[in-house]
Backbone as CSV, one residue per row, in Angstrom:
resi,resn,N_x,N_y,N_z,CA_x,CA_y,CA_z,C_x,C_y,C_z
1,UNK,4.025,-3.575,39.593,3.304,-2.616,38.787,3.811,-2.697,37.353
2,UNK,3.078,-3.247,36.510,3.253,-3.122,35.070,2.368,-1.851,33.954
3,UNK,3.398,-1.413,33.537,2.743,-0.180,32.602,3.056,-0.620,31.197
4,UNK,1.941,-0.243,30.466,2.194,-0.414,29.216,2.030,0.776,28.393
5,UNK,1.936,0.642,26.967,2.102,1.959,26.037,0.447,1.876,25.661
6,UNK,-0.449,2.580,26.747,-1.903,2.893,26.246,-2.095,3.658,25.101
7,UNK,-1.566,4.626,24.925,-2.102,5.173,24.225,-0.597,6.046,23.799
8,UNK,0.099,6.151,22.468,1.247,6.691,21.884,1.124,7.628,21.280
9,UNK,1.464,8.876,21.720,1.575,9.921,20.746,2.875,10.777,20.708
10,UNK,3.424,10.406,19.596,4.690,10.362,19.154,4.339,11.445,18.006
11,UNK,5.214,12.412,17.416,5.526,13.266,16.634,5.954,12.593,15.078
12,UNK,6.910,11.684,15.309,7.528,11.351,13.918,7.092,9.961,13.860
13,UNK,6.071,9.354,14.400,5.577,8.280,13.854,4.079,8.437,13.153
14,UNK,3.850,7.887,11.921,2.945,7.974,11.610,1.601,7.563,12.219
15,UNK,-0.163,8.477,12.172,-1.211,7.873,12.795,-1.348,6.692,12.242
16,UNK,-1.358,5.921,11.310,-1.625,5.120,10.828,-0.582,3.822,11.205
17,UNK,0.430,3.662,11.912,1.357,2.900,12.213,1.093,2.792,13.631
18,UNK,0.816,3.602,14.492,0.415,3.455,15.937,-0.159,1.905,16.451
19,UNK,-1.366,1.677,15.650,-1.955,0.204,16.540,-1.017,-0.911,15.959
20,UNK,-0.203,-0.888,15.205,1.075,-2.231,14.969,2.023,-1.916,15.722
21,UNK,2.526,-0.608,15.598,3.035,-0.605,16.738,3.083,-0.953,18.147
22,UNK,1.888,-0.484,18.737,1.348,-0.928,20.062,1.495,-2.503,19.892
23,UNK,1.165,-3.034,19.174,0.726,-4.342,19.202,2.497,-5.309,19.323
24,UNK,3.479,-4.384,18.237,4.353,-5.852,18.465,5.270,-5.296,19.642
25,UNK,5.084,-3.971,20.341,5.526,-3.351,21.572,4.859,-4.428,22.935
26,UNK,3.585,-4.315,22.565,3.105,-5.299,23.548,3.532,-6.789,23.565
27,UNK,3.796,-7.475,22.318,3.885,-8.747,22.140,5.741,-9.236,22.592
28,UNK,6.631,-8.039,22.591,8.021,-7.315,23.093,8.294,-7.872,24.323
29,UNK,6.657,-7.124,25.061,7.246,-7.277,26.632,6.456,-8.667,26.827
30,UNK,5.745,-8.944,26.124,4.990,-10.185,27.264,5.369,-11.368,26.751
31,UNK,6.019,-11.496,25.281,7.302,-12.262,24.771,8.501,-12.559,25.761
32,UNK,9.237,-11.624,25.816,10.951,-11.625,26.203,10.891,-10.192,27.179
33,UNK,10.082,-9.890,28.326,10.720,-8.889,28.895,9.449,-8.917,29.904
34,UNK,8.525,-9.691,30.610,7.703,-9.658,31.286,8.507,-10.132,32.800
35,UNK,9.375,-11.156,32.331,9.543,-10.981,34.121,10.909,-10.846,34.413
36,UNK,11.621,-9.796,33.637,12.863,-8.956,34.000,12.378,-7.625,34.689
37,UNK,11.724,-7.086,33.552,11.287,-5.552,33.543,10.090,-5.277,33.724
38,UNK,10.034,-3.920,34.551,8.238,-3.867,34.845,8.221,-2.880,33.983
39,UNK,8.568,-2.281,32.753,8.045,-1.072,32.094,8.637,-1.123,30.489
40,UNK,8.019,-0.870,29.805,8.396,-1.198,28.079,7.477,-0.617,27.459
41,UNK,8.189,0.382,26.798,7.294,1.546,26.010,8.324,2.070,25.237
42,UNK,7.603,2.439,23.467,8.478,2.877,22.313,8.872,4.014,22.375
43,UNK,9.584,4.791,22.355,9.901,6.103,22.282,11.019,6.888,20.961
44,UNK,10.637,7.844,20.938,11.377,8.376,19.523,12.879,9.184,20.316
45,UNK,13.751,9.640,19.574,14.831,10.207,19.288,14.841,11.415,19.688
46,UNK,14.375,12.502,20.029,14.555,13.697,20.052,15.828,14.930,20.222
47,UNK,15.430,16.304,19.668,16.234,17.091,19.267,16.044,18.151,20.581
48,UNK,16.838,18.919,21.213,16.711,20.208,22.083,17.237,20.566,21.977
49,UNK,17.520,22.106,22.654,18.743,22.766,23.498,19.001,23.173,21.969
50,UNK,18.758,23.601,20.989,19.253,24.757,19.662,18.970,26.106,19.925
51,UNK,18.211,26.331,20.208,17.826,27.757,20.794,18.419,28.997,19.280
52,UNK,19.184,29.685,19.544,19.268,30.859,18.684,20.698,30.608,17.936
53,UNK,21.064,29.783,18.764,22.586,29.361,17.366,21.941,28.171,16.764
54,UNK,21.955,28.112,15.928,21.661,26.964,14.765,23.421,25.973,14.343
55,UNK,24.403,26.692,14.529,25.641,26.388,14.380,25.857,25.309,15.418
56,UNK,25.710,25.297,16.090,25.778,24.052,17.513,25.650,22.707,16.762
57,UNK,25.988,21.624,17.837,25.527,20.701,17.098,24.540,19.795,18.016
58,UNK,23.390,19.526,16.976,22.133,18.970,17.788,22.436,18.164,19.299
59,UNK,21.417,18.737,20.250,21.591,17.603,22.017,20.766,16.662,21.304
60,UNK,20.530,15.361,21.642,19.737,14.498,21.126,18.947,13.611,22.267
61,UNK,18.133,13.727,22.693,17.333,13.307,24.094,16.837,12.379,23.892
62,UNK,16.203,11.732,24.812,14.906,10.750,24.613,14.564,10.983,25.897
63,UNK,12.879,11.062,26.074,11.909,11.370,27.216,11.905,10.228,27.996
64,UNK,12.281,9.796,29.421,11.962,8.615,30.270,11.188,9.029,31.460
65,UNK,10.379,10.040,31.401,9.928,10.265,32.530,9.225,8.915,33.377
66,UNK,8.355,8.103,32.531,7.646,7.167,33.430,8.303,6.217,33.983
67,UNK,9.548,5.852,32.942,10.671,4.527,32.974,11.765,5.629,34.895
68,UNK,11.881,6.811,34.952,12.674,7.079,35.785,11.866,6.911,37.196
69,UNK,10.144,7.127,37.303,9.490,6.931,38.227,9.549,5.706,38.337
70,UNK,9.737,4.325,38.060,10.375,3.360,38.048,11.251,2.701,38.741
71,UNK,12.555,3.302,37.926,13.920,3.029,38.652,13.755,4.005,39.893
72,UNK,13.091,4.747,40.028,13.648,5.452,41.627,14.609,6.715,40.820
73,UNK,14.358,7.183,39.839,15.302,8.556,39.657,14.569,9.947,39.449
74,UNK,15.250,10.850,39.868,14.280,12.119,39.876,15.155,13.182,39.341
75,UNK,14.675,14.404,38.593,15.214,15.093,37.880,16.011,15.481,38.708
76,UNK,17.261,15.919,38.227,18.470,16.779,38.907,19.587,15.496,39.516
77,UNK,19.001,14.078,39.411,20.038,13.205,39.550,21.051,13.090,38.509
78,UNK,21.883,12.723,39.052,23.774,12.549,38.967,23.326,10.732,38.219
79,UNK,23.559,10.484,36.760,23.282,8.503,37.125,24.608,8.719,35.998
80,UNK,24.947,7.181,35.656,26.138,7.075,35.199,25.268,6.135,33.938
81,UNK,26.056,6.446,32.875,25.769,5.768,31.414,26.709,4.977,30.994
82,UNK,26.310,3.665,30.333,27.327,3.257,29.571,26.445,2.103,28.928
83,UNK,27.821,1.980,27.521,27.191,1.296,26.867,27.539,-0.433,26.583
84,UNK,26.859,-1.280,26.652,26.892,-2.625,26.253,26.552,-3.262,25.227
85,UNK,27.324,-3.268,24.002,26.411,-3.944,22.442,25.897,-2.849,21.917
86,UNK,24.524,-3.202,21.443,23.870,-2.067,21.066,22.616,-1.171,22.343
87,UNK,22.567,-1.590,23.604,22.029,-0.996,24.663,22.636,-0.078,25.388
88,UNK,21.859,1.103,25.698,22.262,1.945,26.358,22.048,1.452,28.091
89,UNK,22.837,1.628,28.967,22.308,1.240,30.565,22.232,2.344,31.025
90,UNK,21.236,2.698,31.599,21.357,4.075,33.126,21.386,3.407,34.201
91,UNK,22.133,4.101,35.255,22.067,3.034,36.660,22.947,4.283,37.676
92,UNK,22.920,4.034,38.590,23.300,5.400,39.618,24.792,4.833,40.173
93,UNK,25.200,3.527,40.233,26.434,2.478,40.454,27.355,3.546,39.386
94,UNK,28.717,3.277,39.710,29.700,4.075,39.506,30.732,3.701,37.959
95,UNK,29.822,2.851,37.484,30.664,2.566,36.255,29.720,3.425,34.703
96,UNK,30.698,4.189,34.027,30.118,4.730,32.659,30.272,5.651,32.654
97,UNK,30.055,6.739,32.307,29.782,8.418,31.866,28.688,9.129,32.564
98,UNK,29.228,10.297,33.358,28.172,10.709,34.374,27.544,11.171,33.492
99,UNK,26.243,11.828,33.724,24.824,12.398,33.133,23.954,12.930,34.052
100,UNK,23.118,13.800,33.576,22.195,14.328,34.637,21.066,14.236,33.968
101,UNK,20.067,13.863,34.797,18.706,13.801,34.070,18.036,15.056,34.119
102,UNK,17.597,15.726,33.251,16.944,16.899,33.513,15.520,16.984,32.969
103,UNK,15.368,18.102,32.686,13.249,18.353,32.085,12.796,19.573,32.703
104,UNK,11.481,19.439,32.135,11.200,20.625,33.451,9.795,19.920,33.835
105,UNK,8.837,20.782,34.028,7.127,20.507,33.802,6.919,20.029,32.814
106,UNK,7.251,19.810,31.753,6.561,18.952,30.564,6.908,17.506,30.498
107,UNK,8.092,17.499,30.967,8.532,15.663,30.941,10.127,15.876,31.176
108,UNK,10.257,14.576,31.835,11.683,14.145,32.039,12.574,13.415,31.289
109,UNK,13.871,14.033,31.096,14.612,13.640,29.744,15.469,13.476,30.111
110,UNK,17.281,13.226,29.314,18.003,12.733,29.535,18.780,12.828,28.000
111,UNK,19.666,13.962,27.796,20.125,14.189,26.793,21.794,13.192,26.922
112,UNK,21.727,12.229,25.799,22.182,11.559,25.380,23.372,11.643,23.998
113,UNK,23.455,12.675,23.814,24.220,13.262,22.842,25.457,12.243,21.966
114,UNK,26.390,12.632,22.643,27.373,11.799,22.341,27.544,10.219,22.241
115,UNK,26.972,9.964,22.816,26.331,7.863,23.184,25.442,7.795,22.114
116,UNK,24.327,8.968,21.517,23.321,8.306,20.605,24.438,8.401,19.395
117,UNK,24.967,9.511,19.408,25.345,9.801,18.394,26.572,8.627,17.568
118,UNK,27.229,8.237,18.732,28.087,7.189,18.622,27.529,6.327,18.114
119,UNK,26.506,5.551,18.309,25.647,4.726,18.065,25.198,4.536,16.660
120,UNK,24.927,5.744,15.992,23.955,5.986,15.258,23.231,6.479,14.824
121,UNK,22.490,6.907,16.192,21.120,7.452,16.516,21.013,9.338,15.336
122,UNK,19.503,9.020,14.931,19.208,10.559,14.316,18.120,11.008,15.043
123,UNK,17.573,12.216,15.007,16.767,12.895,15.125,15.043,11.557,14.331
124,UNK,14.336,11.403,15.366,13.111,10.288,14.741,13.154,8.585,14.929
125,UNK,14.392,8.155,15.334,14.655,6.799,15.677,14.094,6.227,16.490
126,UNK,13.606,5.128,16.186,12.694,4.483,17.497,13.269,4.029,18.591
127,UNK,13.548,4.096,19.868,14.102,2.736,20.849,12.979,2.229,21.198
128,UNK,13.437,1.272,22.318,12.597,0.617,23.382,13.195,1.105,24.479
129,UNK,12.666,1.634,25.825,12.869,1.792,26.762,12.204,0.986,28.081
130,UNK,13.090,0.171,28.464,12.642,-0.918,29.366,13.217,-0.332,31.174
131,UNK,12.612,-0.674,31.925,12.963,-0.346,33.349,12.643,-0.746,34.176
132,UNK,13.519,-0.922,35.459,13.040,-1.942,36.659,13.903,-1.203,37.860
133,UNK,13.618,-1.432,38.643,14.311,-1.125,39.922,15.302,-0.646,39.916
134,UNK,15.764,0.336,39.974,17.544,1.145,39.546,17.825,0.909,38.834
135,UNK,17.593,0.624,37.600,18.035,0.385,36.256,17.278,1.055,35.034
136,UNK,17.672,1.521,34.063,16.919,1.635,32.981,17.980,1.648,31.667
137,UNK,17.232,0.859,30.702,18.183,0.148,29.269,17.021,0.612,28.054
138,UNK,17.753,0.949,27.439,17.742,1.800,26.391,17.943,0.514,24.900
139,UNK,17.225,0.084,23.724,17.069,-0.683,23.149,16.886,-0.300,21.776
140,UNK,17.772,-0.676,20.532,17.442,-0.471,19.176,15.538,-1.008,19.119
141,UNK,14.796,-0.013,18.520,13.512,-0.193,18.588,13.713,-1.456,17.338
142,UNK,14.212,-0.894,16.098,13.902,-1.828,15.073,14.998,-3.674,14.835
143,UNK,15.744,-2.786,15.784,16.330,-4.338,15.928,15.795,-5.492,16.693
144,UNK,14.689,-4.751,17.742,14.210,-5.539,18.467,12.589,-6.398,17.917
145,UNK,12.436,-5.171,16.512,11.076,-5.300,16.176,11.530,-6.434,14.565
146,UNK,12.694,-7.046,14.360,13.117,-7.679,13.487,13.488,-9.244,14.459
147,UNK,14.046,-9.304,16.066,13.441,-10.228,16.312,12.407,-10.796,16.581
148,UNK,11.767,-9.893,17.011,10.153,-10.712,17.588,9.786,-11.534,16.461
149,UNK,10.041,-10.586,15.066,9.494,-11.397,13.378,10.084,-12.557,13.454
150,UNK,11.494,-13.120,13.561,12.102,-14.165,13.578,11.810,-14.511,14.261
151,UNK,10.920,-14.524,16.136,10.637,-15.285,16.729,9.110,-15.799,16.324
152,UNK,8.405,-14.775,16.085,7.054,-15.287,15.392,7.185,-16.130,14.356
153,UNK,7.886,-16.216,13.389,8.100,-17.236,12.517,8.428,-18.083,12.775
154,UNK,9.206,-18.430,13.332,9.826,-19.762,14.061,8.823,-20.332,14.495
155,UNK,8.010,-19.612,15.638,7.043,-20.834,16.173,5.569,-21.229,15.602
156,UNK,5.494,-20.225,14.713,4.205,-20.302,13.385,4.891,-21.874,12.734
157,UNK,5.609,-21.257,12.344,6.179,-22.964,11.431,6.210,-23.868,12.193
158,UNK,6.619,-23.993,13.730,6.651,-25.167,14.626,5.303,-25.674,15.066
159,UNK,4.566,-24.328,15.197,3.028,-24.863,15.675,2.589,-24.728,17.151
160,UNK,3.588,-23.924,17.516,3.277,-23.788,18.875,2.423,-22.399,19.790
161,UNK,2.546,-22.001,18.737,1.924,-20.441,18.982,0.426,-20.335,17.894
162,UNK,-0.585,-20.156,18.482,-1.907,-18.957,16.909,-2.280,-17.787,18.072
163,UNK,-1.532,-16.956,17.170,-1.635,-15.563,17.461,-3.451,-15.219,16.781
């Protein structure tokens, strides 16, 4: 079962950026990720859990509900995090930083706080979220959207590719 990003509606990405988006998201997976992963879709950064203290310091989430129907994970699971390079891994195996996936009725999330934050990550950042069978990896969106360019160029000049 392969899913793709039909239709994106994202908050902090612009309407006008959506169909390039889609497009080098699609060209992502069916490039370099078609027969690892059955799921690859862009997702933004998100902010929760501020509620009435403003003094706190931001939870920082990202939504995987479709990527967790996937791997086989369901809200209220126990999975373990850790990080490799610049990828985040989820996986339920006993190596990394426990985590709980939570959400409610609106979508399933996975507050990431301390790992994004380590990272980098702000409030609006793009990843890639890729997933397969007990696994799900977490991906710099724009680092990934700076190789595909270097891979499209490469084979434009070689001649092996007309897009």
């Amino acid at each position: 079962m392969t899913v793709f990003p039909h239709e994106m509606k994202h908050k902090h990405i612009p309407e006008n950026k959506i169909p390039e988006l889609e497009e080098k998201v699609f060209l992502l997976y069916n490039l370099f990720y078609k027969y690892n992963w059955k799921y690859c879709d862009l997702r933004t950064v998100s902010e929760r859990g501020m509620g009435k203290n403003p003094t706190r310091r931001p939870k920082l989430c990202i939504k995987i509900g479709q990527a967790c129907l996937i791997a086989g994970f369901q809200r209220g699971d126990n999975v373990f995090v850790r990080v490799q390079g610049r990828d985040i891994i989820i996986r339920k195996d006993q190596y990394g930083c426990l985590f709980k996936i939570g959400g409610n009725h609106y979508g399933t999330n996975i507050v990431l706080s301390p790992i994004l934050l380590a990272l980098g990550y702000k409030k609006g950042d793009w990843v890639i979220v890729l997933a397969k069978e007990e696994e799900i990896r977490i991906r710099d969106a724009v680092i990934e959207f700076k190789k595909l360019d270097r891979y499209l160029k490469k084979v434009r000049e070689i001649g092996l590719l007309t897009l």
